[in-house]
VOVEXVEX-343286 format. One record per residue (C-alpha): residue in one letter; x, y, z. Coordinates in Angstrom, 1 decimal. Last residue first. Layout:
BEGIN
MILUM resn x y z
MILUM A X Y Z
...
This chain:
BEGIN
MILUM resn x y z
MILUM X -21.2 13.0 -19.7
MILUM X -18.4 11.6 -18.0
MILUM X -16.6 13.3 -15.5
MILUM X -12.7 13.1 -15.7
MILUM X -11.5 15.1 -12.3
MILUM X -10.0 12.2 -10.5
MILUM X -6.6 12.5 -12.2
MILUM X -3.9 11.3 -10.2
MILUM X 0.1 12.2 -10.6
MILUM X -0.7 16.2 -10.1
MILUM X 2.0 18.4 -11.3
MILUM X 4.7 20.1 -9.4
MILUM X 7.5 17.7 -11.0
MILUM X 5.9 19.0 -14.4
MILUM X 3.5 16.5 -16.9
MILUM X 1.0 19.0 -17.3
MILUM X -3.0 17.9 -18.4
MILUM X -5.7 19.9 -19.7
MILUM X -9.3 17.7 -19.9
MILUM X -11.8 15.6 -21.7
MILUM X -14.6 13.7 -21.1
MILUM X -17.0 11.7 -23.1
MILUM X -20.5 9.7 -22.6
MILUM X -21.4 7.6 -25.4
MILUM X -21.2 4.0 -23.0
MILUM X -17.3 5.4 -22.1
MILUM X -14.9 7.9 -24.0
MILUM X -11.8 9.7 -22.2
MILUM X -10.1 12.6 -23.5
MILUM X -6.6 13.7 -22.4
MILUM X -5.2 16.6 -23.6
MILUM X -1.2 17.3 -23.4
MILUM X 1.2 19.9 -21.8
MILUM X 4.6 18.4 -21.6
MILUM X 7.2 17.9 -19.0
MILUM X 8.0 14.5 -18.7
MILUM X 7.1 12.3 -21.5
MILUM X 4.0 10.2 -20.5
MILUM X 3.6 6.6 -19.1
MILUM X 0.0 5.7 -18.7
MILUM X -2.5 4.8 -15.7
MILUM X -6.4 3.5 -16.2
MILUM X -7.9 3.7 -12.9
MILUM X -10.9 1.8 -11.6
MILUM X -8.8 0.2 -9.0
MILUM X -9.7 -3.3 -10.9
MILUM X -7.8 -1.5 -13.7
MILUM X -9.9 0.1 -16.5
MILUM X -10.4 -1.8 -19.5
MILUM X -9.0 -0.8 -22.8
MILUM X -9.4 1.2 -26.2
MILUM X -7.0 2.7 -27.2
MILUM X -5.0 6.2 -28.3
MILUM X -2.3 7.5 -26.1
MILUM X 0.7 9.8 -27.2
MILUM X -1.3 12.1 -30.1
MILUM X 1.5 14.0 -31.8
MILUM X -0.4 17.4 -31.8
MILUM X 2.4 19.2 -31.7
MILUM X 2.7 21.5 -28.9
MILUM X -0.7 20.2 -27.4
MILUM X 0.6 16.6 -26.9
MILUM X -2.6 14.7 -27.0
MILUM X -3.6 11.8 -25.0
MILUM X -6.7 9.5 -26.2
MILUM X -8.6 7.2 -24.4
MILUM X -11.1 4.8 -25.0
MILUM X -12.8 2.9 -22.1
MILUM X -13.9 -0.4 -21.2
MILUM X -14.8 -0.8 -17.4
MILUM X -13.2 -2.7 -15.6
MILUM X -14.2 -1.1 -12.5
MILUM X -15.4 2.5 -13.1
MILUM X -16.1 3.9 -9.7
MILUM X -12.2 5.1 -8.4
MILUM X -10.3 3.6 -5.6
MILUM X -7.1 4.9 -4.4
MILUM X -5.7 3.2 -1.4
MILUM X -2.6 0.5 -2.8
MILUM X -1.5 2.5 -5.8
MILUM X -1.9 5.9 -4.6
MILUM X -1.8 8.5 -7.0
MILUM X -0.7 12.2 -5.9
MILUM X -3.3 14.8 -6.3
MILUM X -6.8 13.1 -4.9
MILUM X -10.2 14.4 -4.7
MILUM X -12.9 11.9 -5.2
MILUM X -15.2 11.0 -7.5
MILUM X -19.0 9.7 -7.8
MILUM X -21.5 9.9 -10.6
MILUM X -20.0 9.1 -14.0
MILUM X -16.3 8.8 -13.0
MILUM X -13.1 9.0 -15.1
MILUM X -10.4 7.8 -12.7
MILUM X -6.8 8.5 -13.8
MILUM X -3.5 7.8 -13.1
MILUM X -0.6 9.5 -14.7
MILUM X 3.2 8.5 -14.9
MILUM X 5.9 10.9 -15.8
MILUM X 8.3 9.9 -17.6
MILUM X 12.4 11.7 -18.8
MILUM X 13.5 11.3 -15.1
MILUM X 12.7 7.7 -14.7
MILUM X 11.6 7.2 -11.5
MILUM X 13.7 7.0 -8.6
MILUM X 12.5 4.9 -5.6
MILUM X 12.0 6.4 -1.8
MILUM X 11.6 4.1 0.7
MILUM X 9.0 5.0 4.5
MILUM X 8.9 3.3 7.6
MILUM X 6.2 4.2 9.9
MILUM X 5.1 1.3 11.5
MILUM X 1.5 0.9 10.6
MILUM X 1.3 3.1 7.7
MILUM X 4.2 1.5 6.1
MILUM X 5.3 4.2 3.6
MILUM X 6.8 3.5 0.0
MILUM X 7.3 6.3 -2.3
MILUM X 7.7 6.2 -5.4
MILUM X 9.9 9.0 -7.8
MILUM X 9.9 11.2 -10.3
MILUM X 6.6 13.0 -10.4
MILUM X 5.5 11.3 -7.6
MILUM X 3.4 8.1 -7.2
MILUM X 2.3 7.0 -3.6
MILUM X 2.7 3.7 -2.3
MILUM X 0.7 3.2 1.1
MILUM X 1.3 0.0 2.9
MILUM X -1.3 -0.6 5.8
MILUM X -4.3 -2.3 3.5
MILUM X -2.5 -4.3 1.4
MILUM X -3.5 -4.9 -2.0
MILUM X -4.7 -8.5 -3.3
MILUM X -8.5 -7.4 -3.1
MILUM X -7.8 -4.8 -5.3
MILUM X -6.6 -6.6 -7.7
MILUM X -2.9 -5.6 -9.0
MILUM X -3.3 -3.6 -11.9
MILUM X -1.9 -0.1 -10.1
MILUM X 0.6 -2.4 -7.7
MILUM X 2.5 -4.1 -11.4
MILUM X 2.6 -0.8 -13.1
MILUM X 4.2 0.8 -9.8
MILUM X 6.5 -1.9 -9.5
MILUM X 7.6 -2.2 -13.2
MILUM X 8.3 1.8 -13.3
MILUM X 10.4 1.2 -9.8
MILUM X 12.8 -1.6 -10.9
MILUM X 11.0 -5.4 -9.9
MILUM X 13.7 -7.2 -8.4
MILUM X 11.3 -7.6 -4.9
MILUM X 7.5 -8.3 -6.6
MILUM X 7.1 -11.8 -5.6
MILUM X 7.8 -10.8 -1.8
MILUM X 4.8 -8.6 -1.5
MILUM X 3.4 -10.0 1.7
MILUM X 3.3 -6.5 3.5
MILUM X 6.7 -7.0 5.3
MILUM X 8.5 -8.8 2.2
MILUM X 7.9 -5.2 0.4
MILUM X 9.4 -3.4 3.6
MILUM X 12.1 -5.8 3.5
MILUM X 13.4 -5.4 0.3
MILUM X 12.8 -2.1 -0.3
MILUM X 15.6 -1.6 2.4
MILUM X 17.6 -4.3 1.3
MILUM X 17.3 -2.4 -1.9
MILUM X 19.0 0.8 -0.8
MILUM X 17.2 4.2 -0.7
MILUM X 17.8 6.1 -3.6
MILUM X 15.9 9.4 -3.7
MILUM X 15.9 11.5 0.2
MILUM X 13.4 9.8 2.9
MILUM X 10.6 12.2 3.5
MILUM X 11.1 13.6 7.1
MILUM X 8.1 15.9 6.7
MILUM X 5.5 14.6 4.1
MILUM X 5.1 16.5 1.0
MILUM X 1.4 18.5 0.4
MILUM X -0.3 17.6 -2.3
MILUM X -2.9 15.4 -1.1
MILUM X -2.0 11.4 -1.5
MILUM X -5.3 8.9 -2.0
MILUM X -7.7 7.4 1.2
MILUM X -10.4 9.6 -0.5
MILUM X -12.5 7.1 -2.2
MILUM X -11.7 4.3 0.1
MILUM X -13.1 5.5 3.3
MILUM X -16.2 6.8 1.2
MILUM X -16.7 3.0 0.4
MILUM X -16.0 1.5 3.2
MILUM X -18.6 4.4 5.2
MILUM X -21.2 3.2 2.1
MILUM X -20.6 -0.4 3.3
MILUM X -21.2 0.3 6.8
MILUM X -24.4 1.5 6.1
């Protein structure tokens, strides 16, 4: 029982929509990062800019990630909040990328709008997955491999900002496939992939 309460804990511990009050402005300094990384035991990952950090928490094992530092993507920017103690950075993102995470599921998801790399747990483990992006003005396809999914059980990408695209997810013969936007109001997380 208290293995299934874990579980749903973890499956909807990821960022709503809604902004926090008192959200620190872009650009905080990198003493700042500095310490709040050093104060959750992620030392080795100070010096990283914010696009290497958020690839580097999204594959780290879960395991590994601590439980009281939530790092929530944005469209263009991080943000760094010490649940314990309050203390919350802000990183820029690159303006021209947008980063997605997504969970495709087969039986369980959960609701989720702005990715967190530390909290957000998805049921595909490395599993091996193909997935294709599509930009829909063009049809310049973006994202086509085959690869497993993170220990998380997300699979995240680098997009152009500001695009409309298709993403379509294949697993075991089951398939997916869904609209995506790339806009600074649009969701980081996709949790809605269900594979049938």
């Amino acid at each position: 029982m208290a293995t299934v309460a874990a579980a749903a804990l973890a499956l909807t511990a990821c960022s709503a929509p809604e902004t926090q009050e008192g959200a620190p402005t872009n650009g905080s300094t990198p003493d700042q990062v500095t310490e709040l990384l050093a104060a959750h035991g992620l030392q080795d990952l100070d010096g990283l800019d914010p696009r290497e950090l958020v690839d580097r928490l999204d594959l780290m094992p879960v395991e590994d990630r601590p439980t009281d530092l939530m790092a929530s993507v944005r469209p263009g920017s991080l943000l760094l909040s010490d649940t314990a103690g309050g203390e919350e950075v802000e990183l820029d993102l690159p303006e021209d990328l947008f980063y997605l995470s997504m969970a495709p599921y087969v039986d369980r998801t959960h609701d989720c709008f702005h990715h967190s790399l530390t909290s957000c747990m998805g049921e595909l483990s490395g599993a091996e997955v193909t997935v294709t992006i599509t930009d829909d003005a063009d049809d310049t396809v973006l994202v086509e491999e085959t690869a497993p999914t993170f220990d998380n059980g997300f699979v995240g990408y680098w997009l152009p900002s500001d695009i409309d695209a298709t993403v379509t997810v294949e697993y075991e013969g089951r398939s997916a496939s869904t609209p995506i936007s790339t806009g600074a109001g649009d969701p980081t997380c996709l949790t809605t992939l269900e594979l049938v």
